[in-house]
RODO-2510 file (C-alpha; in nm, 4 decimals, decimal comma):
residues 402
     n   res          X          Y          Z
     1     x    17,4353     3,0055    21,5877
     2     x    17,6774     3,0300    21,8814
     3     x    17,9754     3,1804    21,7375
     4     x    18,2044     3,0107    21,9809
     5     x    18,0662     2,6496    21,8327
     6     x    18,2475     2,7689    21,4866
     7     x    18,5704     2,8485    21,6999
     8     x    18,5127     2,4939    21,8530
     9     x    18,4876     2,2938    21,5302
    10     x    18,7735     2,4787    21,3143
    11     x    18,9977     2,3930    21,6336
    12     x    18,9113     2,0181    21,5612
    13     x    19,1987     1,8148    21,4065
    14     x    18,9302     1,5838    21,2214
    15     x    18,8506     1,8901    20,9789
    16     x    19,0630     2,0417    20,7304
    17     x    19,1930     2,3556    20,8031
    18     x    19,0656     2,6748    20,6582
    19     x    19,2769     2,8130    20,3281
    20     x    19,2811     3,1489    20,3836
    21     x    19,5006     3,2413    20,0994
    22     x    19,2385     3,0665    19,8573
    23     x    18,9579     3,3467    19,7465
    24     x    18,6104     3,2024    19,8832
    25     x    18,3542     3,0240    19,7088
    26     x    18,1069     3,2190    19,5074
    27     x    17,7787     3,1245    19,2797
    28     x    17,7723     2,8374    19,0920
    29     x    18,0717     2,6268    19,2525
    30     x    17,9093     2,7650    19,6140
    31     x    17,6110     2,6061    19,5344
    32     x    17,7490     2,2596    19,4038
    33     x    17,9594     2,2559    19,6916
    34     x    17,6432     2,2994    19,9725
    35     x    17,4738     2,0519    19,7057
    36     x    17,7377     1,7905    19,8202
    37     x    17,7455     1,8276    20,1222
    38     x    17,3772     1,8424    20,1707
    39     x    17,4013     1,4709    19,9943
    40     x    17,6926     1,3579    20,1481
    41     x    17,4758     1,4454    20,5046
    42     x    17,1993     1,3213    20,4236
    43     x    17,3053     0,9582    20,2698
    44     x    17,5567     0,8966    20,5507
    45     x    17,3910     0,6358    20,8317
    46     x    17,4390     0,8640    21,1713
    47     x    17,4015     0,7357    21,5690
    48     x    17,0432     0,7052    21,6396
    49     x    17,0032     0,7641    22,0437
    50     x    16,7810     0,4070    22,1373
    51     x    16,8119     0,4168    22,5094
    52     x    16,9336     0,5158    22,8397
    53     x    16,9045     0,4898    23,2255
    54     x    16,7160     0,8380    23,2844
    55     x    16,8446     0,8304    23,7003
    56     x    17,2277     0,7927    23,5694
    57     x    17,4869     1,0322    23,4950
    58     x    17,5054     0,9735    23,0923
    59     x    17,8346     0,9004    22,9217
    60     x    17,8166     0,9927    22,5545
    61     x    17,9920     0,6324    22,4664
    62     x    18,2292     0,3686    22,6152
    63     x    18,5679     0,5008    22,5116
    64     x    18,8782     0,5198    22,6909
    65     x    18,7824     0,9052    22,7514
    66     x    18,4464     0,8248    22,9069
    67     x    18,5821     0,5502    23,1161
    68     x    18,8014     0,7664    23,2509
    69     x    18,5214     1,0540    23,3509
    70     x    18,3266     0,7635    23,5250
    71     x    18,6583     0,6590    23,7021
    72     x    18,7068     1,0379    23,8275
    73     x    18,3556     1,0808    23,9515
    74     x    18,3131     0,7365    24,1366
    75     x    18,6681     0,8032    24,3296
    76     x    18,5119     1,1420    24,4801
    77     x    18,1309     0,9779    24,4757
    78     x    18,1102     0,6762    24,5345
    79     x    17,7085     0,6469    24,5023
    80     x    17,6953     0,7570    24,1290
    81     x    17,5491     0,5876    23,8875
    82     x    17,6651     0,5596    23,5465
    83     x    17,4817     0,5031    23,1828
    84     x    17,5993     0,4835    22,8712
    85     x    17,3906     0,6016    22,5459
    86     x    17,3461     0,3406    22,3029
    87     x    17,2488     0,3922    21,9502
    88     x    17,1611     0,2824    21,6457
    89     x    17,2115     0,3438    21,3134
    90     x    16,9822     0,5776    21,1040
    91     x    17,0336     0,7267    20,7141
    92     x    16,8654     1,1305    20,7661
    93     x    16,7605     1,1488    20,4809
    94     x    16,4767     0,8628    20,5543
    95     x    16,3585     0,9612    20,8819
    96     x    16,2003     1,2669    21,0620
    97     x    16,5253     1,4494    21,0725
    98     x    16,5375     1,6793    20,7806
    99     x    16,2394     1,7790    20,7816
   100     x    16,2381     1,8466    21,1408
   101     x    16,5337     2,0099    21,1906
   102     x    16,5164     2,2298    20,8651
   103     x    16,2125     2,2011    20,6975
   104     x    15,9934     2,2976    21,0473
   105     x    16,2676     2,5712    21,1230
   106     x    16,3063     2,7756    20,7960
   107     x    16,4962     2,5589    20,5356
   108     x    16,6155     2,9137    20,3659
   109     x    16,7363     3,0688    20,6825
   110     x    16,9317     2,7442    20,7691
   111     x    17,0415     2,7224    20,4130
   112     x    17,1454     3,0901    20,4259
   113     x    17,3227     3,0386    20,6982
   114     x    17,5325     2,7564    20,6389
   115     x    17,6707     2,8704    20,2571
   116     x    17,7953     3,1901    20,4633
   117     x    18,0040     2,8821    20,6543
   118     x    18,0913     2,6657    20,3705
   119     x    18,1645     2,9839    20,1241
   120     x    18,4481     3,0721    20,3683
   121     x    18,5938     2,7218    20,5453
   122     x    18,6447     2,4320    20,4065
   123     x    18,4407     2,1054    20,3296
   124     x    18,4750     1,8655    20,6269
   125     x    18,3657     2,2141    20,8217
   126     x    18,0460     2,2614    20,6822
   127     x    17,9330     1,8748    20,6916
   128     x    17,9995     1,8638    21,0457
   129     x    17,8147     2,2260    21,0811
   130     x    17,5038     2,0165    20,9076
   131     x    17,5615     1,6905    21,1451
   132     x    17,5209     1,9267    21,4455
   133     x    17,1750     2,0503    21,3582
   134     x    17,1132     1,6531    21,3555
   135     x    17,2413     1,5577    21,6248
   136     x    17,0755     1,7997    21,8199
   137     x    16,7786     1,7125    21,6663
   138     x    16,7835     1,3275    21,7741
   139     x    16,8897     1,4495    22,1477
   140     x    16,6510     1,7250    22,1852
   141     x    16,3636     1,3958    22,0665
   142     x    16,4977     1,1895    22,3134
   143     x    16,5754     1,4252    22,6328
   144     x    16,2275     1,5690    22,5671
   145     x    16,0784     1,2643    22,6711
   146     x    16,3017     1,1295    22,9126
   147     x    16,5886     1,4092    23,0421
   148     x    16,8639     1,2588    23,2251
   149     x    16,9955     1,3522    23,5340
   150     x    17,3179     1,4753    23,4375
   151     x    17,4890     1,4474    23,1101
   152     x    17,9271     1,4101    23,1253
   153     x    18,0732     1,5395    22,8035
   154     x    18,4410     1,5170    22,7540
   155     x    18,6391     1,8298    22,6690
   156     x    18,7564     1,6553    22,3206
   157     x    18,4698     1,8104    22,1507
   158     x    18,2822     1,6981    21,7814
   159     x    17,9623     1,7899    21,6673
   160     x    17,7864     1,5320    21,7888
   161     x    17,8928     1,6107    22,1716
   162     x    17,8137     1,9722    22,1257
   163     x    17,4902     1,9140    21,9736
   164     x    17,3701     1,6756    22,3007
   165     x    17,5578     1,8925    22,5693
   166     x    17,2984     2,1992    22,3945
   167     x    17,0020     1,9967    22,4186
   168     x    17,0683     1,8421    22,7811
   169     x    17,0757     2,1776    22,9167
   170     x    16,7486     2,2389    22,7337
   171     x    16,6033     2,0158    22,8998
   172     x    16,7041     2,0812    23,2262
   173     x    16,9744     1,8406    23,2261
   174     x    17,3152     1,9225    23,4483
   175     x    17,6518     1,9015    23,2437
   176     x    17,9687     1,7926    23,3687
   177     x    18,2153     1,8900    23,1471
   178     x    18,5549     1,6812    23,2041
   179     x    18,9201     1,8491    23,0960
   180     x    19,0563     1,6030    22,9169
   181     x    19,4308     1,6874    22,8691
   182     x    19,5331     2,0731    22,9323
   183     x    19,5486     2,2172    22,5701
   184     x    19,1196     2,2200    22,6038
   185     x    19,1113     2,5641    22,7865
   186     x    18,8734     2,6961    22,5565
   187     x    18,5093     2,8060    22,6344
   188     x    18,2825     2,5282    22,5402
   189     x    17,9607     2,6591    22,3569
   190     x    17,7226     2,5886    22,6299
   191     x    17,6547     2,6213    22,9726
   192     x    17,8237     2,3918    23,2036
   193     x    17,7010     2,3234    23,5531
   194     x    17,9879     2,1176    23,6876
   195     x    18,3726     2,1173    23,5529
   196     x    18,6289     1,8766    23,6257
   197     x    18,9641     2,0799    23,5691
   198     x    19,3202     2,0472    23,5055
   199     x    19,4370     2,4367    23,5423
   200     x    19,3387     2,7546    23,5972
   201     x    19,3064     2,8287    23,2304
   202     x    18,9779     2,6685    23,1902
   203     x    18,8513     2,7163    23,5656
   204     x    18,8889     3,1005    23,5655
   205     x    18,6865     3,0981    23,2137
   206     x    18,4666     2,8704    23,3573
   207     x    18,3675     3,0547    23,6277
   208     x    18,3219     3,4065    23,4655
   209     x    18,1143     3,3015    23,2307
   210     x    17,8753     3,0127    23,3590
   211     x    17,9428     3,0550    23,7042
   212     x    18,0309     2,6619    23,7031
   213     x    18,1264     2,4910    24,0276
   214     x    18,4888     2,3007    23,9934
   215     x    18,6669     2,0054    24,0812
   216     x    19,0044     1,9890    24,0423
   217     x    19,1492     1,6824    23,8845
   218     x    19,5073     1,6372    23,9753
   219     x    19,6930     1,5142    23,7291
   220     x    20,0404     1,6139    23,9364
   221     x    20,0289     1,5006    24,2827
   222     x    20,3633     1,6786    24,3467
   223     x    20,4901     2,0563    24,3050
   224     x    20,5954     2,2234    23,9765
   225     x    20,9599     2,3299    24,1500
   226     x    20,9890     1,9312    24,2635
   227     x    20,9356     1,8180    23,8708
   228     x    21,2730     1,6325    23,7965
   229     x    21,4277     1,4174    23,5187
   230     x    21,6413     1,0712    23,5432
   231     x    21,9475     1,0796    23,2640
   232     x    21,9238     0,8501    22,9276
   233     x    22,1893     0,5906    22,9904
   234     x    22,4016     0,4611    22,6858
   235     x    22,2589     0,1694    22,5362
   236     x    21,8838     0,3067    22,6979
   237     x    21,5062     0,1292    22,6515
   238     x    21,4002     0,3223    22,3777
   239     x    20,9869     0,4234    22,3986
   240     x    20,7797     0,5614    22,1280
   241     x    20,4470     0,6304    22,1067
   242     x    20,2008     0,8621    21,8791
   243     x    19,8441     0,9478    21,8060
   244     x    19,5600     0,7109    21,6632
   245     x    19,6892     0,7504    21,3282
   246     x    20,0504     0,6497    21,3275
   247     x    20,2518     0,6488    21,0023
   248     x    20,4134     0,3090    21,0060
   249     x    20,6693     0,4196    20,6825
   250     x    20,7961     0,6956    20,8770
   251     x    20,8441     0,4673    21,2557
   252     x    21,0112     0,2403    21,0510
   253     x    21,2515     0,5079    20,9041
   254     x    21,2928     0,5723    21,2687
   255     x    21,3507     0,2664    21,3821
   256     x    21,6480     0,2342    21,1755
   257     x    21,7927     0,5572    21,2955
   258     x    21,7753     0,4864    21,6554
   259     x    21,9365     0,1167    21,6315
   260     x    22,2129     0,3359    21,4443
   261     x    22,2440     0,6108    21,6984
   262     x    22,1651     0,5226    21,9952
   263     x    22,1890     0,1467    21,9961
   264     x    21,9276     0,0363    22,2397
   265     x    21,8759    -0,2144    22,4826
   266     x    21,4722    -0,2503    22,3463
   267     x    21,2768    -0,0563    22,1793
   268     x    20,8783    -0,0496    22,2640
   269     x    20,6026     0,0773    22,1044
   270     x    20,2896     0,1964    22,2720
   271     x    20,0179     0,2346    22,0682
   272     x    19,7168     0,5011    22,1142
   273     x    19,4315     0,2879    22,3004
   274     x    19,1920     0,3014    21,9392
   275     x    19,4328     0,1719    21,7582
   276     x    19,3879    -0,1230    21,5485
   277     x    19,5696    -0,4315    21,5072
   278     x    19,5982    -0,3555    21,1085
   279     x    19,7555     0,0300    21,1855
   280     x    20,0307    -0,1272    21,3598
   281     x    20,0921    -0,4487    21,2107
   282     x    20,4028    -0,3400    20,9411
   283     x    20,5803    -0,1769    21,2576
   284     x    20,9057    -0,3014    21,3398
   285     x    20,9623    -0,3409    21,7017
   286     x    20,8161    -0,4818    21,9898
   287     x    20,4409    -0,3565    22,1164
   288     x    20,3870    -0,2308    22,4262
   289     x    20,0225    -0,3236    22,5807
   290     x    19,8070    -0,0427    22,4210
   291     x    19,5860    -0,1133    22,7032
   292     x    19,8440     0,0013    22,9786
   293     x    19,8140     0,3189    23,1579
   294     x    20,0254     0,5600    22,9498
   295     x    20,2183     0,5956    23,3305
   296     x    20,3107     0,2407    23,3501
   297     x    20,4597     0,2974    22,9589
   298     x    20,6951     0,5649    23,1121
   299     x    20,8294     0,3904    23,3954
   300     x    20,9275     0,0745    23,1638
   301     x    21,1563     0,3084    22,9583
   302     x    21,4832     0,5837    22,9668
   303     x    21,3241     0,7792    22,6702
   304     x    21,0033     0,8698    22,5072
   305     x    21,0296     0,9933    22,1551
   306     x    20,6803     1,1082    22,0631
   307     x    20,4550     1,2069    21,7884
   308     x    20,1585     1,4373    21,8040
   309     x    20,0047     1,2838    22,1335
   310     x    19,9013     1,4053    22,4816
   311     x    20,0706     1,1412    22,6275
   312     x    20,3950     1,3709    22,6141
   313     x    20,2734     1,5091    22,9670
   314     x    20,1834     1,2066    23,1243
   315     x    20,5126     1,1127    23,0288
   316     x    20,7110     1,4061    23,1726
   317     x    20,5572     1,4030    23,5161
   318     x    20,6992     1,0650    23,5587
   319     x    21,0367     1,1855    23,5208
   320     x    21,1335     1,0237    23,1793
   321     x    21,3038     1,2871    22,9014
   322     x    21,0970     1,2822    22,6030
   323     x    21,2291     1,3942    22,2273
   324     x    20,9432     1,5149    22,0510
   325     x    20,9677     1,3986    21,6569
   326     x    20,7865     1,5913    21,3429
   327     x    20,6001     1,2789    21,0843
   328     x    20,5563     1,0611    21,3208
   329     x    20,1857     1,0459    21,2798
   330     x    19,9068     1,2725    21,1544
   331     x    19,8890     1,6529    21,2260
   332     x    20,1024     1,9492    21,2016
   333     x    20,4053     2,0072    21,3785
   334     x    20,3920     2,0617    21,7026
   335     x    20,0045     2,0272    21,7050
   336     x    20,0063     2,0843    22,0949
   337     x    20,2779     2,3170    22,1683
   338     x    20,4932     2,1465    22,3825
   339     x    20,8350     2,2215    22,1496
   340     x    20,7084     2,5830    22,1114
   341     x    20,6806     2,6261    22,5219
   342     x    20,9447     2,4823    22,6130
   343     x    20,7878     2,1630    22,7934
   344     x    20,9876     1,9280    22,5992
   345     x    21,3044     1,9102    22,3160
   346     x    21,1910     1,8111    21,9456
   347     x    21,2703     1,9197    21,5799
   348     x    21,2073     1,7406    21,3157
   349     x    21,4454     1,4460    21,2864
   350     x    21,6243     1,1758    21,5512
   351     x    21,9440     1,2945    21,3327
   352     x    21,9449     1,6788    21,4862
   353     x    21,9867     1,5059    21,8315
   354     x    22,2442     1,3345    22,0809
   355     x    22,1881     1,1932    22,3866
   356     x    22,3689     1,4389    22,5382
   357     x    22,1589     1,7462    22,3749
   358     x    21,8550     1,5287    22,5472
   359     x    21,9925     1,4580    22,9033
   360     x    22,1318     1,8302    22,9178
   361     x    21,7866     1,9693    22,7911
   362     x    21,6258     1,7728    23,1422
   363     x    21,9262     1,8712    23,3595
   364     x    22,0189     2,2197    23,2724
   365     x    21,8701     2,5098    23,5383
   366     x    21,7120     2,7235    23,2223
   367     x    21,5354     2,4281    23,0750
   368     x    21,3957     2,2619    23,4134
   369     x    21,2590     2,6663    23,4934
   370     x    21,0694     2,6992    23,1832
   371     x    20,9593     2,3033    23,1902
   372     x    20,7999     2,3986    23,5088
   373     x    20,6536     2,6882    23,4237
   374     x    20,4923     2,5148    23,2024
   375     x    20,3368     2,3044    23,4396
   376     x    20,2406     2,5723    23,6677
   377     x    20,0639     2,7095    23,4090
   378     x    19,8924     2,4098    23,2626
   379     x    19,8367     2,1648    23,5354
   380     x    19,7856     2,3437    23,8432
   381     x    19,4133     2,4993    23,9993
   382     x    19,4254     2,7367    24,3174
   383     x    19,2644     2,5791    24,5986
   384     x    19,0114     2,8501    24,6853
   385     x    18,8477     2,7419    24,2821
   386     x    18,8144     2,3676    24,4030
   387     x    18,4794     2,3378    24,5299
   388     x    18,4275     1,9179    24,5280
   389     x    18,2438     1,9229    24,8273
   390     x    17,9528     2,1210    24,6357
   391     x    17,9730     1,8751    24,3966
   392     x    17,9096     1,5404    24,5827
   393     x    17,6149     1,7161    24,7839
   394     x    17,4551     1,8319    24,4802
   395     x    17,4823     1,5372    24,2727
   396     x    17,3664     1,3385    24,5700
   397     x    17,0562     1,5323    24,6106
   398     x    17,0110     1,6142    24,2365
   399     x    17,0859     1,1800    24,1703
   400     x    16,8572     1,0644    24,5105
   401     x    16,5399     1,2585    24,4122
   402     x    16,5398     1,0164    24,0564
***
């Protein structure tokens, strides 16, 4: 197996991290380990692929990720044509799967294989490393018979998107592989044709080593030196927003501390578009359209205090300040690096900060440099690597002969 698709999944947030300090698993407790796992897998009702639009550019699922890739593609090409899997819901265990996947293929070697995973990470890491052999399985079925044109995988990668990307290619499938947000710079484990980029980062490793042709999706219209920030008035419109899996006990806490401090005009919470009604419903403020255009969120406030969330960019190249805030949500600190290069001020409580350690952060010379820098580095692709132009005449041809 691809060692880069290990490197992939351990960087997911959904899986536990590996303990490195613990010794690894041996014998007896290796083998009731795989044993669960192996049932876990193989009881657990997985996305069946039931149909498609074969002349379409496939989108893995109607998110607000994938809505996004179909809004970026039909702005530069306008004649593209857009499907969406859909699926059903199948148990492995009772259908061709298993035996298909590991059964036709060497159950030992696969076996083999994946206690040298599970002996040394740990168990959410191996169940996904099983889920990927079936979910390449039900792709490669499906593309056999009818390959798509082109299949657009988002750079937020799982298992499951792996596992079709690999078996699109196989069957002569393009891929168009979309940057979501600018920490996904690494290598994905298969070939892409087509990449829709944020920086140089992933364009340059991109290029080397699939020779894939690249669009540049401008997420900053302006120039890193022009990035500036507007001051946090007294009495300011408070903004806070985190990942999918806020921690209402700990907004609350916050809450409290910023009517204390820094006595707000309003406080608004945006919530992460896949949040539910019942994640948010013990919050104590008032809640921001989690629909809205994460933009739209930063122009309505004077401060964004954030949680583990991409949004913190979005957020800066509107020109509001943004405090990042440790417990906020799910994850470790600093998940994405912004407090650790510079791109934004954050610690770990609202109590370490004044408004004045805030506005003088976004003001000061020495801040604004390495804030830039930042973006230069993470949001910016030379023009001579933007070749868009390719990419409407090839997808033209490559969606008019379907």
């Amino acid at each position: 197996m691809d060692s880069s698709l290990l490197a992939v999944l351990r960087y997911l947030g959904r899986n536990q991290r590996p303990r490195y300090e613990r010794p690894p698993l041996q014998g007896v407790a290796l083998l009731w380990e795989v044993a669960k796992d192996l049932v876990a897998v193989a009881c657990t009702p997985m996305p069946f692929i039931k149909g498609y639009e074969t002349g379409a550019i496939l989108l893995t699922s109607n998110s607000h990720k994938t809505r996004e890739v179909r809004t970026f593609i039909t702005g530069i090409l306008e004649s593209a044509r857009f499907d969406t899997i859909s699926y059903g819901k199948r148990i492995p265990l009772f259908s061709f799967l298993l035996g298909h996947r590991f059964l036709k293929r060497r159950l030992g070697k696969v076996l083999r294989r994946y206690s040298w995973i599970r002996r040394r990470y740990s168990a959410r890491i191996g169940r996904d490393f099983l889920k990927f052999f079936l979910y390449e399985a039900v792709a490669e079925r499906r593309f056999a018979e009818r390959p798509p044109a082109a299949l657009a995988i988002v750079s937020d990668l799982g298992a499951r998107r792996i596992a079709f990307a690999r078996a699109a290619r196989k069957f002569g499938a393009l891929v168009i592989y979309y940057q979501y947000w600018q920490h996904h710079s690494f290598r994905p484990p298969f070939r892409v044709d087509y990449a829709i980029c944020i920086n140089n980062l992933l364009a340059d490793r991109l290029k080397a080593s699939y020779g894939s042709i690249v669009m540049n999706r401008r997420v900053y219209g302006g120039k890193a030196e022009d990035l500036s920030f507007r001051t946090v008035p007294d009495s300011p419109v408070i903004g806070i927003t985190t990942n999918v899996y806020p921690d209402s006990e700990e907004l609350n806490r916050l809450l409290a501390g910023v009517q204390r401090t820094l006595r707000p005009a309003r406080v608004l919470y945006k919530p992460h578009p896949r949040t539910t009604d019942s994640d948010i419903q013990d919050i104590d403020c008032e809640i921001f359209d989690r629909t809205a255009g994460i933009e739209e969120f930063a122009r309505a406030i004077d401060l964004c205090i954030s949680g583990n969330t991409t949004a913190i960019l979005k957020v800066l190249l509107e020109g509001t300040p943004c405090l990042y805030l440790y417990g906020l949500d799910a994850y470790r600190y600093d998940r994405y690096g912004y407090v650790g290069e510079h791109a934004v001020i954050g610690g770990e409580s609202l109590e370490q900060f004044k408004l004045e350690d805030i506005n003088a952060f976004y003001s000061a010379p020495d801040s604004l440099e390495r804030v830039r820098a930042y973006m230069e580095r993470n949001m910016i692709i030379d023009k001579t690597k933007d070749e868009t132009p390719r990419f409407i005449d090839d997808m033209q041809r490559r969606l008019g002969e379907r």
